[in-house]
C-alpha positions as CSV (number, residue, x, y, z in Angstrom):
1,X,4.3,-9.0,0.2
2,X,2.2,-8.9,3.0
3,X,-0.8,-6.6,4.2
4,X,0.6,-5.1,7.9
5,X,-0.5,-6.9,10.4
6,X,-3.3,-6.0,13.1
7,X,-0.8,-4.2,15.0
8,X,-0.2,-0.3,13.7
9,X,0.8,1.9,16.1
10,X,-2.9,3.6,18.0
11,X,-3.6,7.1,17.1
12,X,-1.7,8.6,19.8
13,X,-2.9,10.5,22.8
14,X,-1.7,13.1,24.7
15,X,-4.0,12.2,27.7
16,X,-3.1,12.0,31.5
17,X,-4.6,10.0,33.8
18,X,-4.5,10.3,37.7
19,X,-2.9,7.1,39.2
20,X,-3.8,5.5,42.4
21,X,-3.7,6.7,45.4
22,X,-1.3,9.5,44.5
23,X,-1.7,12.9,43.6
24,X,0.5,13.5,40.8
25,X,-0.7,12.5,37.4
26,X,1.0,9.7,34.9
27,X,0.6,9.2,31.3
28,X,-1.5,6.9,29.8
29,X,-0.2,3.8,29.2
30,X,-0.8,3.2,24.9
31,X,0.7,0.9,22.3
32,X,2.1,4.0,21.1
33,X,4.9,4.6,23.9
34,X,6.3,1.1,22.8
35,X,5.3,1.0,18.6
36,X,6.0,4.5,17.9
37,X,9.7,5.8,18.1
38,X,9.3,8.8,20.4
39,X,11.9,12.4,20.5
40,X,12.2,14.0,23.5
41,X,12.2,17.8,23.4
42,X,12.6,19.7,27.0
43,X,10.9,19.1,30.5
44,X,8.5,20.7,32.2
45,X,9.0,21.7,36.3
46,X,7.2,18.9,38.6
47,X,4.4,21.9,39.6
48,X,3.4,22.3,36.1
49,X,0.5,20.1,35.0
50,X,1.3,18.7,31.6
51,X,-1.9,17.9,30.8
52,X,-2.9,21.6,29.6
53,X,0.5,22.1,27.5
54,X,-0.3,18.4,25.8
55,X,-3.8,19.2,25.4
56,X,-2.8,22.7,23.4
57,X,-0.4,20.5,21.0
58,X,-2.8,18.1,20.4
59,X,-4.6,20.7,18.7
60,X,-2.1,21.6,16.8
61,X,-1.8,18.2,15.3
62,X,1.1,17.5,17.6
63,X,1.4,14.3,19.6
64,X,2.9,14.0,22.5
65,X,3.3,12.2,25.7
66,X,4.7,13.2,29.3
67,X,6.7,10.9,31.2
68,X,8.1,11.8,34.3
69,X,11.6,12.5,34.8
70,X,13.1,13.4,38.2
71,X,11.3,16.8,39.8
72,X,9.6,17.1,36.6
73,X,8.4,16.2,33.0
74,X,10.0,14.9,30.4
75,X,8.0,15.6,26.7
76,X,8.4,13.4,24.3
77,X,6.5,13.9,20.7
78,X,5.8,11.1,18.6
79,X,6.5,12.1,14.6
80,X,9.7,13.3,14.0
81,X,8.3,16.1,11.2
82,X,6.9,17.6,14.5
83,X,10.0,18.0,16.4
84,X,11.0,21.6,15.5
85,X,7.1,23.3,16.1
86,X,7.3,21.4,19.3
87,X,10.1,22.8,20.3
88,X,9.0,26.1,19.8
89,X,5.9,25.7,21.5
90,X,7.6,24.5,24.6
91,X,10.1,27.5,24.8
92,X,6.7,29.9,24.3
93,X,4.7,27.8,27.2
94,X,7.8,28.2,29.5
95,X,7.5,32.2,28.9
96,X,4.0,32.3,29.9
97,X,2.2,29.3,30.9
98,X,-1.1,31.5,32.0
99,X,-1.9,32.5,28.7
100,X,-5.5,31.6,28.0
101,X,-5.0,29.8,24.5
102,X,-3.3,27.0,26.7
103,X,-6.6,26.4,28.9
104,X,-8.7,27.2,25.6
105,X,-7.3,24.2,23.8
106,X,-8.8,21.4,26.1
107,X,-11.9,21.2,24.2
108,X,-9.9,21.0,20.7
109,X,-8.2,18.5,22.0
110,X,-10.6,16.3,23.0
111,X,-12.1,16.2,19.7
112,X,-9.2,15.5,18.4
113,X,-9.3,12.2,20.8
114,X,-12.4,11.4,19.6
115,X,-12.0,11.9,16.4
116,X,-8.6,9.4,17.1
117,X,-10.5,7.1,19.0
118,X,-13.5,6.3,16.0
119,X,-10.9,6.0,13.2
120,X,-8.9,3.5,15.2
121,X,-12.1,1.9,15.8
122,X,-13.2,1.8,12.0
123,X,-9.2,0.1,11.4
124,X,-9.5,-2.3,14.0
125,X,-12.8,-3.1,12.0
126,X,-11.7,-3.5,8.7
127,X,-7.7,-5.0,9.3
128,X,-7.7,-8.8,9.3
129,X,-5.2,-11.3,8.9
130,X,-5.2,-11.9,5.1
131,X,-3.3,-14.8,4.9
132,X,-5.4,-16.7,7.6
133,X,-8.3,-15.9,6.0
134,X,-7.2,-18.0,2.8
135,X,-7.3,-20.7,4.9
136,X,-10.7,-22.2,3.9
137,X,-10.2,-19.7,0.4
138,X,-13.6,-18.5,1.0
139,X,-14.5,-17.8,-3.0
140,X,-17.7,-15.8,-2.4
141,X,-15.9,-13.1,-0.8
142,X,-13.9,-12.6,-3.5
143,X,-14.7,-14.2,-6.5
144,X,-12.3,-12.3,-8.6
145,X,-9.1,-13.0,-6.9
146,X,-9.9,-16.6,-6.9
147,X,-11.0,-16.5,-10.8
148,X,-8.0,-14.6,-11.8
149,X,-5.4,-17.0,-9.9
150,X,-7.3,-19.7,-11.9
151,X,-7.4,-18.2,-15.2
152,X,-4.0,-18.5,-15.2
153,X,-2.8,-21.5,-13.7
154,X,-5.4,-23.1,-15.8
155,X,-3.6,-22.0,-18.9
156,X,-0.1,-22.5,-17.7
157,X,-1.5,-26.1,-17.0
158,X,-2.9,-26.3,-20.9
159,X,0.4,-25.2,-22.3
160,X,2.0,-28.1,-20.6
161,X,-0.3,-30.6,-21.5
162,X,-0.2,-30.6,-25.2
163,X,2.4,-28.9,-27.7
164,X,-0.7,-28.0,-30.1
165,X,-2.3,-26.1,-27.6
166,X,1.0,-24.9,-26.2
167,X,0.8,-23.6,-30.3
168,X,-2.7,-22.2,-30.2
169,X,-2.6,-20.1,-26.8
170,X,0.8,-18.6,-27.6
171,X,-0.7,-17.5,-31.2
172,X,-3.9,-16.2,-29.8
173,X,-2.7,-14.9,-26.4
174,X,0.6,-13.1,-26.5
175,X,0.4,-9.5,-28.0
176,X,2.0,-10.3,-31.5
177,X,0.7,-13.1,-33.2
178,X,3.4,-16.0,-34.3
179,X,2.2,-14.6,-38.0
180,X,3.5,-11.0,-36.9
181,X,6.9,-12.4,-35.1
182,X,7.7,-14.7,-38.6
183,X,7.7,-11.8,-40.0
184,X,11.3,-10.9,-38.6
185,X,10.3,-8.4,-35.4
186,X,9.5,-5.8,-38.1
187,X,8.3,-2.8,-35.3
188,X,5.9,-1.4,-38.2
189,X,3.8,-4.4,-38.2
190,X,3.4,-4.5,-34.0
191,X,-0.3,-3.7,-34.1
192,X,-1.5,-5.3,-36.5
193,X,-3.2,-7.8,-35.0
194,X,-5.4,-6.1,-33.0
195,X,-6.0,-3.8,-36.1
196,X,-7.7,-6.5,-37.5
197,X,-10.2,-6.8,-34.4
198,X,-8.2,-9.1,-32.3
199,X,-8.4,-6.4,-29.0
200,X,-8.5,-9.3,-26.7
201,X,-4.6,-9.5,-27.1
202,X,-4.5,-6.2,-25.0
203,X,-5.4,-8.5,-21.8
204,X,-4.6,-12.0,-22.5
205,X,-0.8,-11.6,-22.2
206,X,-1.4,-11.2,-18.5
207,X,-2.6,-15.0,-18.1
208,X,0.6,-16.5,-19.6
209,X,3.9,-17.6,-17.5
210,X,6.8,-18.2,-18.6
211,X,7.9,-20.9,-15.5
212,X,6.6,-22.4,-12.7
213,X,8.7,-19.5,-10.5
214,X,7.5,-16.8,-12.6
215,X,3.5,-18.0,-11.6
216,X,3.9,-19.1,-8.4
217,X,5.1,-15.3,-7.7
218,X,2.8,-13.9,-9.7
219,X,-0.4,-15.8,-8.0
220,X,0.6,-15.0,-4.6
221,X,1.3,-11.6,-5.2
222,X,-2.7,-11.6,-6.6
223,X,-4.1,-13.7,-4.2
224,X,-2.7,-11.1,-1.0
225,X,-3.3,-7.5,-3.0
226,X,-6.5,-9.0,-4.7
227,X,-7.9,-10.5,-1.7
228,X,-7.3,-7.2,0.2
229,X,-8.8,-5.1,-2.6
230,X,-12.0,-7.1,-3.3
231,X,-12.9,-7.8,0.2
232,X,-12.7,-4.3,1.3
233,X,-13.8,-2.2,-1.9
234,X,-15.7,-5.1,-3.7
235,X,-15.3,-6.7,-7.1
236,X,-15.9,-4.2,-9.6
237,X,-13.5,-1.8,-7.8
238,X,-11.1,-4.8,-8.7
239,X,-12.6,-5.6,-12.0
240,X,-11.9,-2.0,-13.4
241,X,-8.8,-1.8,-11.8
242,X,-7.4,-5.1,-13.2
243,X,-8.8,-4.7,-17.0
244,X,-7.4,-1.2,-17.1
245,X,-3.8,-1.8,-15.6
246,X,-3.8,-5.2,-18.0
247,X,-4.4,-2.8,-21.4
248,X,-2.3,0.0,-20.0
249,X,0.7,-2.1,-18.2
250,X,0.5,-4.0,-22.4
251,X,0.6,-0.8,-24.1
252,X,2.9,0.8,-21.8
253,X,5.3,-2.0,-22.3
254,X,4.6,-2.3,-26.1
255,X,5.8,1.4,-26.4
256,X,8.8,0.5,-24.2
257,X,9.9,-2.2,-26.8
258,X,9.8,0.2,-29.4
259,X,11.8,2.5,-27.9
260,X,14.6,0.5,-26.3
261,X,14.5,-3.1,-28.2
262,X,16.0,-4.0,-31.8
263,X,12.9,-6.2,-32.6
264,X,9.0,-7.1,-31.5
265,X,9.8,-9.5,-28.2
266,X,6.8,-10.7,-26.9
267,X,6.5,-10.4,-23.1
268,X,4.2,-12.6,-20.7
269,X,2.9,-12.5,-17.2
270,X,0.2,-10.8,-14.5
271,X,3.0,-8.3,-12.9
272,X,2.0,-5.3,-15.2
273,X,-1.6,-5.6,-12.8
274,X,0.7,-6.7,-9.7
275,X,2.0,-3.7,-9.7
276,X,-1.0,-1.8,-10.3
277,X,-2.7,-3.4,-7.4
278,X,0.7,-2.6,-5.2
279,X,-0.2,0.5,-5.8
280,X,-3.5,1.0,-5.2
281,X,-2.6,-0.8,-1.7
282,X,0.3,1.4,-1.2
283,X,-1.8,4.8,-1.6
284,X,-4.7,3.4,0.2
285,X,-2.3,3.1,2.9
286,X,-0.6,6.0,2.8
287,X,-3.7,8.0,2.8
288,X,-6.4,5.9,3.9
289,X,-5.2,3.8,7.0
290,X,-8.8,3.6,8.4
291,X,-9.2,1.6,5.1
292,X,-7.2,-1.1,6.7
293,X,-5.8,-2.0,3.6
294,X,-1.9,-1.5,4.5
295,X,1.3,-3.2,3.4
296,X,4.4,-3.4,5.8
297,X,7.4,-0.8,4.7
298,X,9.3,-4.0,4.3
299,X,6.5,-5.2,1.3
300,X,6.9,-1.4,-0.4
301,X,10.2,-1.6,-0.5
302,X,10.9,-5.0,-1.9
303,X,8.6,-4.6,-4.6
304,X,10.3,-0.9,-5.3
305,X,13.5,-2.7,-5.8
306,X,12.3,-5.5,-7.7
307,X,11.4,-2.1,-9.8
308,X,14.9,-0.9,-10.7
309,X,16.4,-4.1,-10.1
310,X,14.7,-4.7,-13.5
311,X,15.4,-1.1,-14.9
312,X,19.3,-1.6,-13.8
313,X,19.4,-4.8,-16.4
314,X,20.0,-7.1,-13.9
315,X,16.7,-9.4,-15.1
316,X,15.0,-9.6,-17.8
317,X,12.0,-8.1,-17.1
318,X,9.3,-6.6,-18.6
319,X,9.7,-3.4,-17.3
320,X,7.5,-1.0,-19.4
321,X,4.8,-2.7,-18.1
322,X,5.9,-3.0,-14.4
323,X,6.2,1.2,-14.3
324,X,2.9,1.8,-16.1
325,X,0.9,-0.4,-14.2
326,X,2.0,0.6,-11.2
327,X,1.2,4.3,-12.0
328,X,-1.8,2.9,-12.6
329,X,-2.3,1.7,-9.1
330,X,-0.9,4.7,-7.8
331,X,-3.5,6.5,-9.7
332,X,-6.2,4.1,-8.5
333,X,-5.4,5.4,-5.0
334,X,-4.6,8.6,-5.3
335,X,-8.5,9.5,-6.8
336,X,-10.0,7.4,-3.8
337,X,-11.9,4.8,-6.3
């Protein structure tokens, strides 16, 4: 998964510009005539200056752009949702292009311009290549991220290195205690090692992997949506985000083996905050694009499917904690934290 690159479709414009040496005006040339996909809805007679009837959708929260098209004007409007008002609005300015609300709208629509112009502005601001600036892993811009990814690798790297520690970490990090699991998966006893004051075991079973595959995905899906997060909303926005997806995303998948397993299985891995930071990132997008924290629809849909792919039984997966961390994340977003 990837943050969208610096190239999202400009605000666009329903501007007109006087060309040359010639008399008869031409749309402005924006990315938005090649990045956006465009839906043409009627023509407008060569006399008619598009300009005004542009101007009136634009303040409507239409966009539009005139191109010309033999003796006249061909309109074409940019989101599709806005096909059928457009329409409408066309067949009403054809039936009396004098009336006054047409002129009147010129001043709406420039602050709507404006308004398009300073938001683009603020995105080109904050969107940066994330994965070029990894290159040097810059650590004091976000210390978390890098912490995190070494947290865990650090303890993958531990369990490898002896079997006793291998022992100790699985005992003291994974949800149930071996003690607990010896004791035949008996569901009734699932909590009780955090009854006796071992609450740590709501996070820790984040930092453990189960392979190499399983961490290397893991740590790069954390080191793109973490990098993005704490460079743009800062650390603690991270901080709070990660601790309370890891205790939610363990619970949630803790209630999920008691509904749908025979025994306690222990699950392992950072995807229950993955997906919680997915979702942050996939709100902030959605509603937030001067944020400039965006992920390509290619990204969102990838990582849905990876979703049901694990609901469908296809992999095991530990999918409890997958859906409630990315509601979670969703959450996140939707409140503007």
């Amino acid at each position: 998964m990837a943050p969208h690159p610096d190239g999202r479709p400009a605000p666009a414009r329903a501007v007109l510009t006087r060309g040359g040496t010639g008399s008869r005006p031409r749309p402005a040339c924006g990315r938005a005539s090649k990045d956006v996909p465009l839906r043409q809805i009627g023509t407008l007679p060569g006399t008619t200056d598009p300009r005004v009837f542009g101007d009136y959708l634009l303040s409507l929260g239409v966009s539009s752009r005139a191109v010309p098209s033999g003796d006249g004007w061909a309109i074409w409007i940019h989101d599709e949702d806005h096909v059928a008002k457009a329409r409408e609005e066309l067949a009403a300015y054809e039936r009396n292009p004098d009336d006054p609300r047409y002129r009147a709208a010129a001043g709406a629509a420039e602050d709507a311009r404006r308004r398009s112009e300073r938001l683009e502005r603020q995105y080109r601001k904050n969107v940066r290549d994330v994965a070029g600036s990894w290159g040097g892993i810059n650590a004091r811009r976000r210390p978390l991220t890098v912490a995190l990814v070494a947290a865990c690798v650090a303890v993958f790297i531990a369990e490898g290195l002896d079997p006793r520690w291998k022992f100790w970490i699985i005992d003291h990090f994974r949800f149930f205690s071996l003690k607990t699991l010896a004791r035949g998966g008996d569901m009734t006893h699932g909590l009780d090692d955090i009854h006796r004051g071992e609450i740590w075991r709501l996070i820790t079973p984040a930092f453990l992997h189960g392979s190499v595959v399983h961490l290397v995905f893991n740590m790069w899906l954390t080191v793109v949506t973490g990098t993005l997060i704490e460079t743009r909303r800062g650390t603690r926005t991270l901080l709070a985000l990660v601790l309370l997806s890891a205790v939610a995303s363990n619970v949630g998948q803790y209630i999920y083996v008691l509904n749908f397993d025979d025994q306690l299985t222990p699950w392992v891995g950072f995807s229950g905050v993955g997906y919680a930071l997915f979702g942050y990132l996939w709100m902030k997008g959605q509603n937030e694009p001067e944020q400039g924290m965006m992920l390509t629809p290619s990204s969102i849909r990838l990582m849905l499917f990876w979703l049901l792919l694990g609901f469908a039984g296809f992999m095991n997966m530990a999918n409890g904690a997958h859906a409630v961390g990315l509601i979670v994340g969703v959450l996140f977003g939707l409140a503007r934290f």
